[in-house]
C-alpha angles and dihedrals in degrees: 000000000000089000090044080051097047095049091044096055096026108139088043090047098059101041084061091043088056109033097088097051090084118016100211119067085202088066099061106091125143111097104235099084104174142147113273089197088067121083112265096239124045093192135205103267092216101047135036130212102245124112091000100111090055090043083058093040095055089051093049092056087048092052088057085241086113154025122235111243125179097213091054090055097053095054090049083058097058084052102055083052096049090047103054086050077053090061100086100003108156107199108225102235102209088194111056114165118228099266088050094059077067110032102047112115093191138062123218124253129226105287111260136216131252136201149262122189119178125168140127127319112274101017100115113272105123093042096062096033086060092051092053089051095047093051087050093107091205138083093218096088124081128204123190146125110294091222079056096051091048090050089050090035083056086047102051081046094054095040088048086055097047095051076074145071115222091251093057093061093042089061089040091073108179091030111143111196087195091053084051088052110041080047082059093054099040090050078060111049144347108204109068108188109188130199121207094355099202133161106208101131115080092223086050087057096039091058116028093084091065095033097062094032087069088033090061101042084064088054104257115171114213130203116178139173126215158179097214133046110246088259086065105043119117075012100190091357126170101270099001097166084079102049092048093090093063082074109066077033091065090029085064101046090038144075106205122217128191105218092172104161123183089203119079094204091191089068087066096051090119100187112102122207116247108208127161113275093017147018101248138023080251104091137181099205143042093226093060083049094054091048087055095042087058088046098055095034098037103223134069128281086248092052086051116111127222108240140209127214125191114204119156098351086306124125105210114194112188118160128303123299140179121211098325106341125097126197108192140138145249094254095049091044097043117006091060126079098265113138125197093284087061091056106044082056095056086045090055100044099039126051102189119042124199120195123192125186100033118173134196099267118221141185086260087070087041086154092055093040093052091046086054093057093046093044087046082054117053085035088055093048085052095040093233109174112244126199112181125195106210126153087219123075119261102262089043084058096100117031114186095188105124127187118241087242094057093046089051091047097056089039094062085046093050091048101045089051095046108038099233138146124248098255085043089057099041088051095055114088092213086079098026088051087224081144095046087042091049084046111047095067087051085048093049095046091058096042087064099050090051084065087066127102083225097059090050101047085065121100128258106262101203091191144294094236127067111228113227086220128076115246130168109258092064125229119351117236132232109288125201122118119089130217079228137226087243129169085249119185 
């Protein structure tokens, strides 16, 4: 009778199941609501899942759109597998509420595990995991950039504090803020599919043991792709030594798979890009940049209009735009105090993205440098369209070459704020560049494939997260295609 009662009633069953597991609505912000007592696939009856991302593969190569790579096809493999286990996955919820005991119609299934992939940069990670995550028949899945997920995860945390006095938390003894949180995101969704997982921020370290514990416990499957294999990950980080217990914790939920590759498959990407002014979004003068800017906006750069975003109780001022197209500078993008949530709302509010002024960056600008790679990746993840104006050529645009007098001198600086000896300083990667020298190659590749017709024949991906803040450019959309890192001809 319970079960007649719960299907019944079903829509209004599980909204009352799931409205004390965060107490504020507000809070509630990645697109993909769904019932985590449904099954994460609802699969095509006449078809399964399995072998058809090879199948597609294969068709792909004989087209001439890829090259066949061993490597690829071992790791479409691993998620055919995975998905068939996805089929009727149950994910266990460790925090029923008393009516759910009764009401569930399904019973969990054994907890699965996910995936981690790392490997160079190009080789085909993000592409097939983006097919796996496009085959997935359900809304209860969520792909999007990690770094993404960390700045919305910090968010949700912040939000959850402030719903309180002080005086409230201090009576809710035993309260956790990142357990309140990682409940959120499991009632969401139960498939978290991660792009560039990389642990480079020191509050980031400090709180993903306890995040995805939480997170685990409900039954989230992860799939990530990475630069580094798990051992390396936060190498040489501020207080390491906390961060070290994430790593037995993912070994555990994921299989990890090695896709090193010597072959970067978007430099071979030989279709070059024919826009008005130039042959590729890589120019070599302001005035070609102003006479694309009036063929994608429509209007002229003096008829442009300076514009404001809010994001976060922020005001971000960056250039002058029409509709969705932004003209700006270097200097305005990277040499100003705009951190990764200032990007990400540009990202979601401009499609196309044109940068005057650009210099060859070196180690010797290592802030400005850091704030680029953040900025390339969180473009590249939206698909937001760069053109870039350097007098350099495009693989002379970052040169990590540093003198021996620079490198002393922010030594000494690092030394002298953080209070650290000299062998303590020359281990961290945040003053060797080990992190900006693991992610330039990763910058430059992706560059290169922004010059291509096919990256710009993608659609602009505003994010898969909704921002709680109002910004310009109005509520994001679902994200969750890639332009992909594929083995393109």
């Amino acid at each position: 009778m319970l079960r007649s009662v719960c299907r019944r009633y079903g829509t209004l069953w599980y909204s009352c199941v799931y409205h004390d597991v965060y107490h504020d609505a507000q809070h509630r912000r990645l697109y993909h609501f769904t019932c985590r007592d449904k099954p994460l696939s609802n699969v095509r009856e006449s078809q399964r899942f399995y072998a058809t991302l090879t199948t597609q593969y294969k068709a792909r190569v004989e087209r001439g759109e890829l090259l066949e790579d061993p490597r690829q096809l071992v790791l479409l493999d691993k998620f055919e597998k995975l998905g068939e286990k996805l089929e009727s996955y149950q994910p266990p919820v460790a925090n029923k509420s008393f009516f759910s005991k009764f009401f569930s119609s399904t019973s969990a299934t054994p907890q699965i595990n996910g995936l981690y992939i790392h490997g160079g940069v190009g080789c085909g990670k993000t592409m097939i995991m983006d097919q796996f995550y496009d085959e997935i028949q359900s809304e209860s899945k969520l792909r999007t950039h990690f770094h993404d997920f960390m700045l919305d995860v910090h968010e949700r945390i912040h939000k959850y504090k402030s719903s309180y006095s002080r005086e409230q938390l201090r009576r809710k003894k035993g309260i956790d803020p990142i357990r309140e949180v990682a409940l959120s995101i499991a009632s969401e969704t139960s498939l978290l599919c991660f792009d560039e997982f990389q642990v480079t921020d020191v509050a980031d370290a400090m709180i993903l043991k306890r995040l995805f514990e939480h997170l685990f416990e409900q039954g989230i499957v992860m799939v990530a792709t990475g630069n580094r294999p798990p051992d390396d990950l936060y190498k040489n980080g501020l207080q390491r030594s906390n961060f070290l217990p994430f790593i037995p914790l993912l070994k555990q939920h994921c299989e990890i798979l090695d896709m090193d590759s010597p072959v970067d498959y978007r430099l071979l990407d030989n279709k070059p890009l024919d826009l008005p002014g130039g042959k590729a979004a890589f120019l070599h003068d302001d005035e070609r940049v102003d006479r694309l800017f009036e063929h994608l906006s429509g209007v002229k750069v003096e008829q442009a209009t300076p514009r404001t975003l809010t994001f976060l109780g922020r005001e971000i001022q960056v250039g002058v735009s029409h509709g969705s197209v932004l003209l700006t500078s270097f200097r305005e993008l990277c040499m100003s105090n705009h951190g990764s949530s200032d990007f990400r709302a540009i990202a979601k509010t401009y499609s196309h993205v044109l940068v005057k002024d650009f210099p060859q960056l070196s180690m010797k600008e290592k802030t400005p440098l850091r704030r680029f790679i953040i900025m390339m990746d969180l473009f590249y993840d939206r698909a937001v369209k760069l053109v870039i104006s350097c007098h350099v050529p495009i693989i002379q645009i970052i040169d990590l070459q540093v003198s021996t007098d620079s490198a002393a001198d922010d030594l000494r600086l690092l030394m002298d704020d953080l209070k650290l000896t000299l062998a303590e300083a020359k281990a961290m990667s945040l003053f060797t560049g080990e992190d900006e020298l693991f992610s330039h190659k990763r910058a430059l590749s992706r560059l290169n494939e922004m010059q291509c017709n096919d990256y710009w024949g993608l659609p602009h991906r505003p994010g898969s997260l909704e921002s709680s803040s109002s910004e310009g450019s109005g509520s994001a959309s679902t994200g969750g295609e890639s332009s992909g890192e594929g083995s393109s001809v």
